[in-house]
C-alpha positions as a printed NumPy array, in Angstrom:
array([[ 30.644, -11.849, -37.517],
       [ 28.984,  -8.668, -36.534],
       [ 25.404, -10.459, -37.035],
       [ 26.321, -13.413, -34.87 ],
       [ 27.437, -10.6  , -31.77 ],
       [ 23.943,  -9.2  , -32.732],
       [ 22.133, -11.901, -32.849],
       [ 24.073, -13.417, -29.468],
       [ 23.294, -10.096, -27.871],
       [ 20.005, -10.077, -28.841],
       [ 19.282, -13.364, -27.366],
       [ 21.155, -13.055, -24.027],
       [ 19.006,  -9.817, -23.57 ],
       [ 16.07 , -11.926, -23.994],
       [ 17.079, -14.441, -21.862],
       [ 17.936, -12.032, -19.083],
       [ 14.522,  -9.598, -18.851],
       [ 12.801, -12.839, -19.418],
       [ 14.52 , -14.104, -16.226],
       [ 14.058, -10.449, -14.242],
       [  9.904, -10.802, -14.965],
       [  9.599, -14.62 , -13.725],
       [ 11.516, -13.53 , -10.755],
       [  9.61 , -10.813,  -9.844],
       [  6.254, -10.941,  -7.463],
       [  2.901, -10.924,  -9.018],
       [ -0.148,  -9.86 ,  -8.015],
       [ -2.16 , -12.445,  -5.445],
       [ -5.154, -13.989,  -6.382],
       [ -8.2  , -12.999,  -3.851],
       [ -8.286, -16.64 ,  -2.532],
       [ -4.135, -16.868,  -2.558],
       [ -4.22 , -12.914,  -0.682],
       [ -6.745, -14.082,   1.751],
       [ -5.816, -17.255,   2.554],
       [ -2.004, -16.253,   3.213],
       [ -2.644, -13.129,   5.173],
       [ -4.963, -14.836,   7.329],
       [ -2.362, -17.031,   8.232],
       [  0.16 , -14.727,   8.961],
       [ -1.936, -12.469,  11.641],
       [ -0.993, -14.917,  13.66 ],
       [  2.791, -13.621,  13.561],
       [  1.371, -10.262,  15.104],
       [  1.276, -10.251,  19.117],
       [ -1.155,  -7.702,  19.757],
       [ -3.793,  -8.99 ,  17.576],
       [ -3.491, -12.792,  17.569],
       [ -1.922, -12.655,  20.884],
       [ -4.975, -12.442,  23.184],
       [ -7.936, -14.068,  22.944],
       [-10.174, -11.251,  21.144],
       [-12.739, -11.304,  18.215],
       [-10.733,  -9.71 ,  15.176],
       [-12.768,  -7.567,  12.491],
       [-11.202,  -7.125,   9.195],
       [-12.303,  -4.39 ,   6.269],
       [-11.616,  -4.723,   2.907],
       [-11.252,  -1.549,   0.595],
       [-12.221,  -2.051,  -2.906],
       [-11.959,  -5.319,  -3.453],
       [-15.44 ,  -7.522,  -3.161],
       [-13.694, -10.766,  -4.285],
       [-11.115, -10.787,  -1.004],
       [-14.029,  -9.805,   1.119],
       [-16.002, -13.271,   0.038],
       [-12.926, -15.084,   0.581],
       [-12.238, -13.948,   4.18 ],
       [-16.078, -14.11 ,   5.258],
       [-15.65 , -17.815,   4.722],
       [-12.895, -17.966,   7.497],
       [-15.254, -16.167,   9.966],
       [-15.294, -17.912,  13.185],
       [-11.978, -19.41 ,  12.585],
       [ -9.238, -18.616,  14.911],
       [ -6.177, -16.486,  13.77 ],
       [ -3.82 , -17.248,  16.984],
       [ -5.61 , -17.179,  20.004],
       [ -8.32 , -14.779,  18.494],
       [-11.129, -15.378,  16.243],
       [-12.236, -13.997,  13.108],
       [-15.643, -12.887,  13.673],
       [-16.375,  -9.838,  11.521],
       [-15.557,  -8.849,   7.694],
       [-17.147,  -5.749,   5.998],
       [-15.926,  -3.737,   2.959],
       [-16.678,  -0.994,   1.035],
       [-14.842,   1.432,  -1.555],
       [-13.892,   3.359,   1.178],
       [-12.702,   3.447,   4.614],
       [-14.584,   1.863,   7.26 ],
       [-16.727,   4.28 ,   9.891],
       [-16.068,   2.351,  12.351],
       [-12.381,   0.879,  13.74 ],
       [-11.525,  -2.441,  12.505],
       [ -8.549,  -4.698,  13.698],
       [ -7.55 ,  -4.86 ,  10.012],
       [ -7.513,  -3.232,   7.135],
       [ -6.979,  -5.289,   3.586],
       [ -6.558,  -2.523,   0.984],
       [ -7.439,  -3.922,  -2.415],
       [ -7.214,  -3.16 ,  -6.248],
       [ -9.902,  -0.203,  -6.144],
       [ -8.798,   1.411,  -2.963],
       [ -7.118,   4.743,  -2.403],
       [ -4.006,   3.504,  -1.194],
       [ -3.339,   7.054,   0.599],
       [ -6.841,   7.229,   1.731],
       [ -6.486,   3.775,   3.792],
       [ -2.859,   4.611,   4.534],
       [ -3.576,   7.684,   6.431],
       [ -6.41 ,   5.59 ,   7.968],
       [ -4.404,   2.971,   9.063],
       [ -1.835,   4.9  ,  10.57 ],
       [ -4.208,   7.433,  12.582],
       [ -6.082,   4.265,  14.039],
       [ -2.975,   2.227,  14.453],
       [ -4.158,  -0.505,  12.697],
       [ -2.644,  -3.335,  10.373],
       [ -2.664,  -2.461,   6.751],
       [ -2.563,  -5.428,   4.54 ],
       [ -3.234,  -6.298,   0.813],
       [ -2.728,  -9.131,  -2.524],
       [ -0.866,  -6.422,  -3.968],
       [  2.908,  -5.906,  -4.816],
       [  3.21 ,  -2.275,  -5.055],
       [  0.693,  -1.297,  -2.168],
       [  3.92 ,  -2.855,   0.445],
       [  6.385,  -0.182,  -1.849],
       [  3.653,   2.488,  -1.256],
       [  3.393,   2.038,   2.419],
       [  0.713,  -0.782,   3.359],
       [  2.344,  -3.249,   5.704],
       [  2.087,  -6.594,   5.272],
       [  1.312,  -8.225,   1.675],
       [  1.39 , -11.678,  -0.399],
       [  2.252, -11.713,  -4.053],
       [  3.028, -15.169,  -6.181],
       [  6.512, -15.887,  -7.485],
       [  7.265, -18.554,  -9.61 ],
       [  3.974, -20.006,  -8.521],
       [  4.685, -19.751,  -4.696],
       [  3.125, -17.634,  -2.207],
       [  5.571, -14.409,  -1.111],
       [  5.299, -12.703,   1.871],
       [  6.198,  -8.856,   1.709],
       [  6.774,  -6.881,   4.637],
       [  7.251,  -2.998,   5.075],
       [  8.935,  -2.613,   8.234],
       [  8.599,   1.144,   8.155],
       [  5.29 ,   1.317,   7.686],
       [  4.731,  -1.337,  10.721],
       [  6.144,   0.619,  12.908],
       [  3.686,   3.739,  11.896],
       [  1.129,   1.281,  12.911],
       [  2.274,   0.174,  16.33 ],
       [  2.924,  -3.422,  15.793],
       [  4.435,  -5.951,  17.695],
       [  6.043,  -9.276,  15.143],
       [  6.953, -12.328,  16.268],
       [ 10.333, -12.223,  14.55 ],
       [  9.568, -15.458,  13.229],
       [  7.803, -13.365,  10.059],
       [ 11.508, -11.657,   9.647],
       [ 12.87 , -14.388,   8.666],
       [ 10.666, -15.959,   6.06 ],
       [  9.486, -12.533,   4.677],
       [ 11.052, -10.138,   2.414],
       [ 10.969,  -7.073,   4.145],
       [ 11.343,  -3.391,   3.034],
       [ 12.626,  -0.523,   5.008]])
């Protein structure tokens, strides 16, 4: 008897942190991360909301920089994408945008983003718990939007509160 309670505990426990890691975010993809976040610029009014050329910089992460150059000259909102640069670390000159990727020093952009009033963005899960404001992970195969509401407001931002309701946010 004491076996099968073992053996029935020992299988619901798998069962259940099996269930916990499918249901958490992962990680984007640089084409996924790029793709998504691109998309959901739109949502904020002061960048998308005029018709502006947008620069974005990417910290420490070449592969998301390739992806977004190929959107250049495609409009995000009423803007346009017209500039992507990237580097390990943060850009010398202002940017609308600032993707933080897997090699950056997430304080180090962070305090950059937040001096310059910029939007912070990133692929990355925990960068959104740490502070960067808007991100995309994958769940159970689908695209999830992350957004740090705290952290948005450090950066001045205006959302369309259309975002609200289809991201997860975090205060």
């Amino acid at each position: 008897m004491k076996n099968k309670t073992k053996l029935f505990s020992l299988i619901l426990l798998t069962l259940i942190s099996s269930t916990v890691i499918f249901a958490q975010a992962t990680d984007a993809p640089a084409n996924v991360a790029a793709a998504i976040t691109a998309k959901l610029i739109a949502f904020e009014k002061n960048i998308s909301g005029t018709a502006q050329d947008i620069s974005i910089y990417v910290m420490g992460d070449a592969a998301v920089a390739a992806e977004y150059k190929k959107a250049i000259g495609k409009n995000i909102g009423k803007a346009t994408l017209k500039k992507v640069d990237s580097g390990d670390g943060v850009p010398t000159s202002k940017p609308n945008i600032l993707f933080v990727g897997k090699s950056a020093n997430v304080e180090k952009a962070l305090e950059y983003s937040r001096a310059n009033k910029i939007l912070s963005i990133t692929g990355i899960v925990d960068y959104v718990n740490k502070g960067v404001t808007l991100g995309v992970g994958v769940e159970g195969g689908k695209p999830k939007i992350l957004l740090n509401l705290s952290s948005s407001s450090d950066e001045g931002l205006d959302w369309n509160p259309a975002i609200i309701k289809i991201a997860k946010t975090i205060k």
